[in-house]
C-alpha positions in Angstrom: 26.0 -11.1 -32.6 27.1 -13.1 -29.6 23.4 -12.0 -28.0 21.4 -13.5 -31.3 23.3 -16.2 -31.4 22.2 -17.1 -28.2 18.7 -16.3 -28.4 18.9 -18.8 -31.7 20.1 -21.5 -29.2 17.6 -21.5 -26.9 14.6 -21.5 -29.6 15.9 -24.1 -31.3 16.2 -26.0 -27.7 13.1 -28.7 -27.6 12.8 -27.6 -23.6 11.9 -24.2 -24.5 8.7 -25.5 -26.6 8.0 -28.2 -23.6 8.0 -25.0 -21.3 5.3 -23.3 -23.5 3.4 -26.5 -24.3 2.6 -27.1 -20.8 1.9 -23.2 -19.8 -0.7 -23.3 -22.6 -2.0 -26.6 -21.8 -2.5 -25.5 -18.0 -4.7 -22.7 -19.3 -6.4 -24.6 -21.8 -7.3 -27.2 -19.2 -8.3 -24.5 -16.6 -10.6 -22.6 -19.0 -12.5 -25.6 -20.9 -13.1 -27.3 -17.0 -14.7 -24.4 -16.0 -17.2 -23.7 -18.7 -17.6 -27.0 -19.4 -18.7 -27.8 -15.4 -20.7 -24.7 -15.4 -22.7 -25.6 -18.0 -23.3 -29.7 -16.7 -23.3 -28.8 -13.0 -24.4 -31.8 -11.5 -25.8 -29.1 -8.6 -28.8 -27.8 -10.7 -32.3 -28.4 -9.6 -35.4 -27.2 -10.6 -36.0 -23.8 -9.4 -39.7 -22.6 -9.1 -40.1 -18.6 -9.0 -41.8 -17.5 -5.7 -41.7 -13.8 -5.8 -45.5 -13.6 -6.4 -48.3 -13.8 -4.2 -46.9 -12.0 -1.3 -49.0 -9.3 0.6 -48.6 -6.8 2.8 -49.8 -5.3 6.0 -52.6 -3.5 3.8 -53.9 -6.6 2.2 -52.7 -5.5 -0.7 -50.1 -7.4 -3.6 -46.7 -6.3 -3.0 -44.2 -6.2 -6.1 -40.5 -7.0 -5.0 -39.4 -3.9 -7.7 -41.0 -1.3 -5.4 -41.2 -3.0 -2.3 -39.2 -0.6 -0.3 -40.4 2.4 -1.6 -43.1 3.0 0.7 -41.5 3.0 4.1 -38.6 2.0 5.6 -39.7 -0.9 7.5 -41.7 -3.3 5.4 -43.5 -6.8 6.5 -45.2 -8.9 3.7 -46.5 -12.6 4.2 -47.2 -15.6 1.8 -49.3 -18.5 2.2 -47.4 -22.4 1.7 -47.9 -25.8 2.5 -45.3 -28.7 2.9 -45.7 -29.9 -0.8 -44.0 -27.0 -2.0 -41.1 -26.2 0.3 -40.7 -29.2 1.7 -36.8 -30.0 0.9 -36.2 -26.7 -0.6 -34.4 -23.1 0.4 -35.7 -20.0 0.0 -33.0 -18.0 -2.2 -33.3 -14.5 -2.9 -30.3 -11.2 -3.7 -30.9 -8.4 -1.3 -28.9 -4.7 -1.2 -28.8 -2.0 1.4 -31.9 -4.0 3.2 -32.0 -6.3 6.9 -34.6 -8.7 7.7 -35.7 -11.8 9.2 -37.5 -14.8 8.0 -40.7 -16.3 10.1 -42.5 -19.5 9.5 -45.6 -19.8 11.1 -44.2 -16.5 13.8 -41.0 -18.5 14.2 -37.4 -16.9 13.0 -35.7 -18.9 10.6 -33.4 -16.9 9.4 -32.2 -13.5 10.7 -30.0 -11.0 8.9 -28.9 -8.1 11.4 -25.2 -8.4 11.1 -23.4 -6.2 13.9 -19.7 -5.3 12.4 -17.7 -2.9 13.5 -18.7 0.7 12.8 -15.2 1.4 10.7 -16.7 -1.0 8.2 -19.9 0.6 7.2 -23.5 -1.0 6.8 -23.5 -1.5 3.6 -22.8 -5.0 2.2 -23.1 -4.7 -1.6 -25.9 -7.4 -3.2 -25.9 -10.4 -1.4 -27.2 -13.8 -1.9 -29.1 -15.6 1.0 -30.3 -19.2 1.0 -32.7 -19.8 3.7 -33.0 -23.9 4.5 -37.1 -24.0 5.2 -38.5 -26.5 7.7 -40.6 -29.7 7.2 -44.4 -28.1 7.0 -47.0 -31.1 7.4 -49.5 -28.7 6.9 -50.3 -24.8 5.3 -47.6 -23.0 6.8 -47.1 -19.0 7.0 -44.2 -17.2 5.5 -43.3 -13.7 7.0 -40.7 -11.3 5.8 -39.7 -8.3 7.8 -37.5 -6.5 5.9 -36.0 -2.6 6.5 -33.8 -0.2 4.7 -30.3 0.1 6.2 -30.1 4.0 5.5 -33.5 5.5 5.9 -35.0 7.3 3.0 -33.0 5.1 0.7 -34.8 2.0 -0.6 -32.8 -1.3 -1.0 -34.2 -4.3 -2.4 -34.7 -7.8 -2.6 -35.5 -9.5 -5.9 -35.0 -12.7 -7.6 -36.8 -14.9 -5.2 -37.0 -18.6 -5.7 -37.3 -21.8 -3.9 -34.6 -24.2 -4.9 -31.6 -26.3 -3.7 -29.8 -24.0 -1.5 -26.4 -25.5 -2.1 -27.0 -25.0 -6.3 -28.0 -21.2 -5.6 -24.5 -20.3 -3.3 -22.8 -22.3 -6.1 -24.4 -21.1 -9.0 -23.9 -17.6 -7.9 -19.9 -18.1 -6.9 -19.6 -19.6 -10.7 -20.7 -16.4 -11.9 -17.7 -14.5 -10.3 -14.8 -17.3 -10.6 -13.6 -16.2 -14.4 -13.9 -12.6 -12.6 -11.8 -13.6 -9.3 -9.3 -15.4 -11.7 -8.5 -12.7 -13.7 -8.7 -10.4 -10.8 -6.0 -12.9 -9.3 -4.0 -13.1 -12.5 -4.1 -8.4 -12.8 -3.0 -8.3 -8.8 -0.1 -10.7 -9.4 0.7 -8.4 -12.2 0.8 -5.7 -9.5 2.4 -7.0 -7.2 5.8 -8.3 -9.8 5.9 -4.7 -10.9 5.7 -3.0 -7.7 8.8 -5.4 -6.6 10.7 -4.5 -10.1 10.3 -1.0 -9.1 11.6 -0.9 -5.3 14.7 -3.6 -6.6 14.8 -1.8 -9.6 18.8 -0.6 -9.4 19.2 0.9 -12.7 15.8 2.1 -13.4 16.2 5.9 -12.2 12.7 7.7 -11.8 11.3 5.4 -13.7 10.9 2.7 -11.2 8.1 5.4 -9.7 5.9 4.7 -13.1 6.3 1.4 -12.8 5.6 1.4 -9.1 2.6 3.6 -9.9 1.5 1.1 -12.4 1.4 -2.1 -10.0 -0.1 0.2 -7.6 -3.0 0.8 -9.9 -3.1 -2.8 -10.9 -3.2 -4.3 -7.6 -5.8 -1.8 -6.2 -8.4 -1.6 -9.3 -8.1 -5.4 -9.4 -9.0 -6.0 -5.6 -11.8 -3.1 -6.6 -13.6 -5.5 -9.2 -12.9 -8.3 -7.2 -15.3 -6.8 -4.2 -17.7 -5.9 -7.0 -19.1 -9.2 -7.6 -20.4 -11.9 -4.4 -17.9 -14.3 -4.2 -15.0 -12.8 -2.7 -18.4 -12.2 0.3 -19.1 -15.7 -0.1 -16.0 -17.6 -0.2 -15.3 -15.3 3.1 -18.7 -15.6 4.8 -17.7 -11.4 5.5 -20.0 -9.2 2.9 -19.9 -6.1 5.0 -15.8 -6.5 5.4 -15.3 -7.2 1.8 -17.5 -4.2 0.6 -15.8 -2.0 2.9 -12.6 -3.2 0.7 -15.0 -2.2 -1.8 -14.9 1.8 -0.9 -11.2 2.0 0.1 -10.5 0.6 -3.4 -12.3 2.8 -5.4 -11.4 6.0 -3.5 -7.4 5.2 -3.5 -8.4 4.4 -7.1 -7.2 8.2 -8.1 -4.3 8.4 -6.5 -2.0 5.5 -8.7 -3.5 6.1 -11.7 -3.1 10.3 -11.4 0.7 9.3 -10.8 1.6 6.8 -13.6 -0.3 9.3 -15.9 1.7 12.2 -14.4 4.9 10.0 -15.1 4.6 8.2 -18.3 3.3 11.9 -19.6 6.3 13.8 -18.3 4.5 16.1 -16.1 5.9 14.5 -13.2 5.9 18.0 -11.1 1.9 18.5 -12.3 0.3 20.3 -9.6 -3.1 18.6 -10.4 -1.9 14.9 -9.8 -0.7 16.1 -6.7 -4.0 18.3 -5.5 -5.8 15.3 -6.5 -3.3 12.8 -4.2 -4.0 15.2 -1.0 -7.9 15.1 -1.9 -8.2 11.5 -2.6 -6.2 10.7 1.0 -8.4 13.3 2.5 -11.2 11.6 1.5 -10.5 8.1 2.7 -9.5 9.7 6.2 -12.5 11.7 6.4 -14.7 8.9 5.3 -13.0 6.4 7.6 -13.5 8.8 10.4 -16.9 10.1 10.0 -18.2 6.3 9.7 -16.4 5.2 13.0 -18.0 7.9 15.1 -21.4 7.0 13.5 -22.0 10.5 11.8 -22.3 9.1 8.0 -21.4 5.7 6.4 -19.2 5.2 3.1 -22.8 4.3 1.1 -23.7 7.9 1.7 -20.6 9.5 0.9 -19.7 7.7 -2.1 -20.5 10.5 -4.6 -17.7 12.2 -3.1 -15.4 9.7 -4.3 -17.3 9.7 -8.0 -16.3 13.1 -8.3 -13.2 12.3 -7.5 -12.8 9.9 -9.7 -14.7 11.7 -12.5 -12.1 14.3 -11.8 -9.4 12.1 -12.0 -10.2 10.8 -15.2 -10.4 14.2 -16.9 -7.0 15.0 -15.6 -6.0 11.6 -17.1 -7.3 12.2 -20.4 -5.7 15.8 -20.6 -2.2 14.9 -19.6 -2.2 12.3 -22.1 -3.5 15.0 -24.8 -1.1 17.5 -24.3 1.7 15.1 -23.9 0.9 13.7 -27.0 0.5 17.3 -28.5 3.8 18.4 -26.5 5.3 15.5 -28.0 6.7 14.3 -24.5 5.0 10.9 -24.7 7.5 8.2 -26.4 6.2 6.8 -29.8 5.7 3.5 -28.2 3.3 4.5 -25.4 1.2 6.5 -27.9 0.7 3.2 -30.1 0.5 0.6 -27.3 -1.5 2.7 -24.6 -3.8 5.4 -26.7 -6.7 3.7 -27.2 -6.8 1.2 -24.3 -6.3 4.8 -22.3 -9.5 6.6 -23.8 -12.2 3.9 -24.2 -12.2 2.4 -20.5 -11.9 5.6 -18.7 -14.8 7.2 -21.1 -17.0 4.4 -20.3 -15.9 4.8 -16.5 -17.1 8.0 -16.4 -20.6 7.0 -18.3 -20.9 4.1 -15.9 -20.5 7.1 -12.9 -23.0 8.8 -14.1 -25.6 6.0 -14.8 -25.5 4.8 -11.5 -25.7 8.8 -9.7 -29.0 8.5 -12.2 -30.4 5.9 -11.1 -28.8 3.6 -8.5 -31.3 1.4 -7.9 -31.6 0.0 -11.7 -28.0 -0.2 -11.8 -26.6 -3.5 -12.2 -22.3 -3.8 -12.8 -21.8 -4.2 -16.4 -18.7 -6.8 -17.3 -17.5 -4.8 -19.9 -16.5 -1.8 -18.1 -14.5 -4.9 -15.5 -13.0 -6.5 -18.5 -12.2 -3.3 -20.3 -10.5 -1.8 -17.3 -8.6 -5.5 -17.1 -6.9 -4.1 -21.0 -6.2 -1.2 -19.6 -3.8 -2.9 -17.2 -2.8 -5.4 -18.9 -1.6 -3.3 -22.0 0.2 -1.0 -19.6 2.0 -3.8 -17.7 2.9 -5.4 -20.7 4.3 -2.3 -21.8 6.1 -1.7 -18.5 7.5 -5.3 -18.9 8.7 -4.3 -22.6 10.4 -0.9 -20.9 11.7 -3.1 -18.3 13.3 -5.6 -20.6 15.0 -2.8 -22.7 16.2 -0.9 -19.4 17.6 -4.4 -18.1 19.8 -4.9 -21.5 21.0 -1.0 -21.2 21.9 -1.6 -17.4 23.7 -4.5 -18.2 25.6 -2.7 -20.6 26.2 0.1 -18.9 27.3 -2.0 -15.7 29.7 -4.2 -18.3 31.5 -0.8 -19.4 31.2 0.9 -16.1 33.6 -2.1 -15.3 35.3 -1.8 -18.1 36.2 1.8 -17.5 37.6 1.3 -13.5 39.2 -2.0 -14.0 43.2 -3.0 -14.2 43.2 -4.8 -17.4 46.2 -6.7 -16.0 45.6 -6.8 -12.3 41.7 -6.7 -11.8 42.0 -4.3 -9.4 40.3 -1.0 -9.1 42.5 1.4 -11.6 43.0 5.5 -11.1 39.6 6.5 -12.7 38.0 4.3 -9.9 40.4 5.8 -7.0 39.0 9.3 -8.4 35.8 8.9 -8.6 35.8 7.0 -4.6 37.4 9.9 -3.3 34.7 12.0 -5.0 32.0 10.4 -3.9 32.6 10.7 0.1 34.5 13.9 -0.5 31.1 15.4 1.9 30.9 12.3 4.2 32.4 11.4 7.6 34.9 8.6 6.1 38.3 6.8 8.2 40.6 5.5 5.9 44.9 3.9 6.2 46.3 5.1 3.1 48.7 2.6 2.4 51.0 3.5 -0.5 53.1 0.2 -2.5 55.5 -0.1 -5.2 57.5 -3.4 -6.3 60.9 -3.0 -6.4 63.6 -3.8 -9.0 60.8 -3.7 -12.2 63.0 -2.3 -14.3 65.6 -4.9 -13.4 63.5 -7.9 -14.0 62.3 -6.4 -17.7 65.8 -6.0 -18.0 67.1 -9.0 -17.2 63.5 -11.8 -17.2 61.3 -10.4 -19.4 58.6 -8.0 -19.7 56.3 -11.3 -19.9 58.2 -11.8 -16.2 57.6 -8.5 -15.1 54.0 -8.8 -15.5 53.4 -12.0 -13.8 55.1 -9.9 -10.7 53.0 -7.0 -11.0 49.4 -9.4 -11.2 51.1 -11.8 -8.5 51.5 -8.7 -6.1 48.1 -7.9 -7.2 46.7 -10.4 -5.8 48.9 -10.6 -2.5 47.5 -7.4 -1.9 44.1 -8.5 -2.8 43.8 -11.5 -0.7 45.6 -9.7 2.7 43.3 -6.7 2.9 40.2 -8.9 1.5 37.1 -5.9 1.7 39.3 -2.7 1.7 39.4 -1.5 -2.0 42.3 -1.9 -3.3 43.7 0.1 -6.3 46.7 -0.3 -9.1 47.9 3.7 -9.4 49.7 2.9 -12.7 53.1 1.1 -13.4 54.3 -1.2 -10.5 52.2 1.6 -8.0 49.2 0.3 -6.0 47.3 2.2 -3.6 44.7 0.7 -0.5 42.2 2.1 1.4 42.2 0.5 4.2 38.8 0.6 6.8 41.0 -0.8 9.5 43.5 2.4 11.7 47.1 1.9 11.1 47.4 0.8 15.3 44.7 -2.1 14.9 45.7 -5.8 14.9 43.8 -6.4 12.2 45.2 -3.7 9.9 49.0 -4.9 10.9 47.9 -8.7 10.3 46.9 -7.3 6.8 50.4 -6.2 6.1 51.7 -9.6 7.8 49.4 -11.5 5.5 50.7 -9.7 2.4 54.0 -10.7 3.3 53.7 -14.4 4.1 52.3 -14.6 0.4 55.1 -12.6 -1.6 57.7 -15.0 0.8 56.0 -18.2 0.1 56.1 -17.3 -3.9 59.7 -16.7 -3.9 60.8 -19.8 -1.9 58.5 -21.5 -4.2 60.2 -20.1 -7.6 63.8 -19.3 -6.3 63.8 -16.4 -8.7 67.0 -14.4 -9.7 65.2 -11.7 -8.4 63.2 -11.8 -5.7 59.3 -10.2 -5.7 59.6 -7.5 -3.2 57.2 -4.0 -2.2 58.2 -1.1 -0.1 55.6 0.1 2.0 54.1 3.6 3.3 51.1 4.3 5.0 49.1 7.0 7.1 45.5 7.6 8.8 43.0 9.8 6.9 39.5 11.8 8.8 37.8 13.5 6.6 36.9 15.8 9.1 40.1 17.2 9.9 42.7 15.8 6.9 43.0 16.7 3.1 43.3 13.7 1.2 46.1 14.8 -1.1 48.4 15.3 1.9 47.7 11.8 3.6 48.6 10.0 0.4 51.8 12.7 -0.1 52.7 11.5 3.6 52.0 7.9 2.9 53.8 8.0 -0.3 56.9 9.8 1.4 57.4 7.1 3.8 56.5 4.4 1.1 60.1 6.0 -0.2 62.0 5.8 2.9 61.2 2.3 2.9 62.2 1.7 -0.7 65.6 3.3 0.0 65.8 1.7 2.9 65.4 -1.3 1.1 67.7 -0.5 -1.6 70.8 0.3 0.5 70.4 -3.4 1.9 70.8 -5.0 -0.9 72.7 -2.6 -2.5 70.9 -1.3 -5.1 70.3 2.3 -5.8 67.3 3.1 -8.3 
């Protein structure tokens, strides 16, 4: 009731809507910016198609579609003149191909990137602008453009002349709603993968949702490589598409294990074949393309199959955990269909492109469908997480509950029990010290048992406050027990003691009671290697009792 209560409060607070207004306002302002200045961008020029006209070494036309089908070195030319490209670029989108630009047998642009051989060749599509000089006159354009893997024809298509800047611009535009979301599913990631290592209460649970931001983070950063602006905002193509690869072959390996978890087939043999191939195949990959033997490009279909593998496995854990009935009711609801649709389409897309890779161009719906995927799952992980925190609260609240001194607030028996039990098997030093007020009965008697309380919670927290870190324990009664991480013949242990003592003296000066507060004391050293706890706290309890007699006979009183 308490819990509603307060959950009524804060709705009903005017900062809670203010909180909201402007979170919906910030993306409302964001969104309508950006379509609105896409669609008046005060960049655009006139852009004249110039992908016509161009010949080859043969004399004959060549067509851009199968340009670089006939060889894998190609040079075509075009005849111009200063009214056309005077104060424009040449812009085109080129895969898989180098080249270099001439004007009139001079290089004006030159496309031979030398990275490092761990990245690859390959640098995904690609747009260039190339700033053209001031032609007074007719004016030659040359374009000597090869394949990057022999055998295997890139291309170049559209080719325009316009205002450079517009074209880099126009084509970053196209990606920023993409690189936003992209931003927006890696942050998801990254929260959940931090839940899950802080996670306290969370059990084996924290490895789904670890698995989960794992999966998040690293299909995210895949469809961010996917598109040109990640290469452009960079100036690094070939070091963002070699991102590219590692992404989409350590795809398998998060997504096999938050199946394999939120299925219950945790101990699946499959997910973990399929974690040893998938990190096979990055080191293999990595390794063969360093020493020059094969690049990523050309062993990509290994990590299709993979992945086509993968997503078969997914699909049938999720069956026959449905079917085994080992999939909670809420997963089933939340995650079925958002499950089967994207990796169905995943595996279509796989095999379009093994068809025909040349014609393939990345679809947005597979992107934006994969986004669901995520999102649904991490929404759902947030909703798991939210329930777990309540029941860990709870369970912390009666865990307390169930070890605390109601009266004192120290550690009670059930907590003394269940210490001993848990370093029972480790290499532990402890001083047992053993104490128990004297004269309780007396001051029931004769104060009060209202009195005789107050003693008991003021020695409590005498004993608290002088042994500060060591736990400290009420046995029962007026009996209290400390473990002390100090030896009995330190300083600091006997300052402890001294500490103790200073307090219980300064509270009877201060309330001149008829009966003083006063606790007899016993103590000894336990090792865990070599002692048996029960006789160290019989020991320390014995002398605890000399003390007490001790005690006793000076005043005269015999209890």
């Amino acid at each position: 009731m308490k819990r509603k209560d307060s959950c009524n409060r804060i709705y009903a607070d005017s900062r809670f809507y203010f909180c909201l207004l402007v979170v919906f306002f910030v993306l409302y302002l964001l969104v309508t910016t950006l379509l609105t200045g896409r669609k008046n961008n005060l960049l655009i020029t006139d852009t004249i198609p110039y992908d016509n006209d161009w010949i080859d070494l043969s004399g004959n036309i060549a067509s851009f579609d199968t340009l670089m089908e006939k060889g894998d070195l190609t040079v075509i030319n075009k005849m111009t003149n200063g009214d056309v490209i005077n104060n424009k670029s040449l812009c085109f989108m080129t895969k898989n191909v180098y080249f270099t630009v001439y004007l009139n047998g001079t290089a004006i642009y030159d496309f031979h990137p030398a990275p490092p051989k761990v990245f690859g060749k390959s640098y995904g599509v690609f747009p260039h602008s190339v700033t053209l000089p001031v032609l007074a006159d007719d004016g030659m354009l040359t374009m000597e453009i090869e394949n990057i893997y022999p055998g295997h024809a890139g291309f170049v298509h559209s080719v325009t002349l316009c205002n450079g800047t517009a074209f880099i611009v126009s084509e970053m535009q196209k990606g920023v709603s993409q690189f936003l979301l992209c931003l927006i599913i890696f942050a998801f990631g990254i929260v959940l993968v931090i839940l899950g290592i802080a996670g306290r209460y969370f059990a084996e649970r924290r490895y789904e949702i670890m698995s989960m931001g794992a999966f998040a983070m690293v299909s995210s950063l895949w469809v961010a490589t996917e598109s040109p602006f990640l290469a452009l905002l960079t100036g690094l193509p070939i070091a963002i598409h070699f991102i590219d690869y590692m992404m989409l072959a350590m795809m398998p390996i998060p997504l096999v294990l938050f199946t394999s978890y939120i299925t219950t087939n945790k101990q699946s043999r499959v997910a973990l074949l399929i974690g040893v191939l998938s990190s096979a195949n990055i080191f293999a990959s990595t390794l063969l393309t360093s020493l020059g033997k094969k690049d990523y490009h050309e062993l990509l279909i290994v990590s299709h199959i993979l992945l086509g593998v993968t997503v078969i496995t997914v699909i049938y854990l999720f069956v026959r955990g449905v079917v085994q009935k080992k999939i909670r009711r809420g997963v089933i609801i939340a995650l079925a269909i958002t499950f089967f649709v994207p990796l169905t389409v995943a595996l279509f897309e796989m095999v379009r492109y093994r068809v025909d890779p040349r014609g393939y161009q990345n679809r947005p719906y597979l992107q934006y469908m994969l986004f669901l995927f995520i999102f649904t799952c991490s929404i759902y992980e947030f909703i798991s997480l939210s329930e777990m925190s309540k029941n860990s609260q709870y369970a912390e609240i009666m865990e307390k509950i169930a070890f605390t001194d109601a009266l004192t607030g120290l550690l009670n028996r059930e907590a003394y029990n269940d210490e001993i039990d848990s370093v029972k098997d480790e290499e532990v030093r402890y001083t047992v010290v053993m104490l128990d007020m004297n004269h309780l009965k007396k001051v029931n008697d004769r104060l009060g048992h209202a009195m005789g309380d107050e003693y008991i919670k003021k020695l409590a927290e005498f004993i608290k406050n002088a042994f500060g870190s060591d736990k400290s324990f009420r046995m029962g009664g007026d009996e209290f027990l400390v473990l002390s991480k100090y030896k009995s013949s330190n300083a600091e242990f006997q300052n402890c003691l001294a500490n103790m003592n200073k307090g219980i003296e300064a509270y009877n000066r201060e309330k001149k009671a008829e009966i003083p507060l006063s606790v007899a004391i016993g103590y000894a050293d336990y090792n865990s290697s070599k002692d048996r706890m029960e006789d160290v706290v019989r020991k320390a309890d014995q002398r605890m009792y000399e003390q007490k007699k001790t005690m006793n006979l000076e005043v005269g009183v015999i209890e």
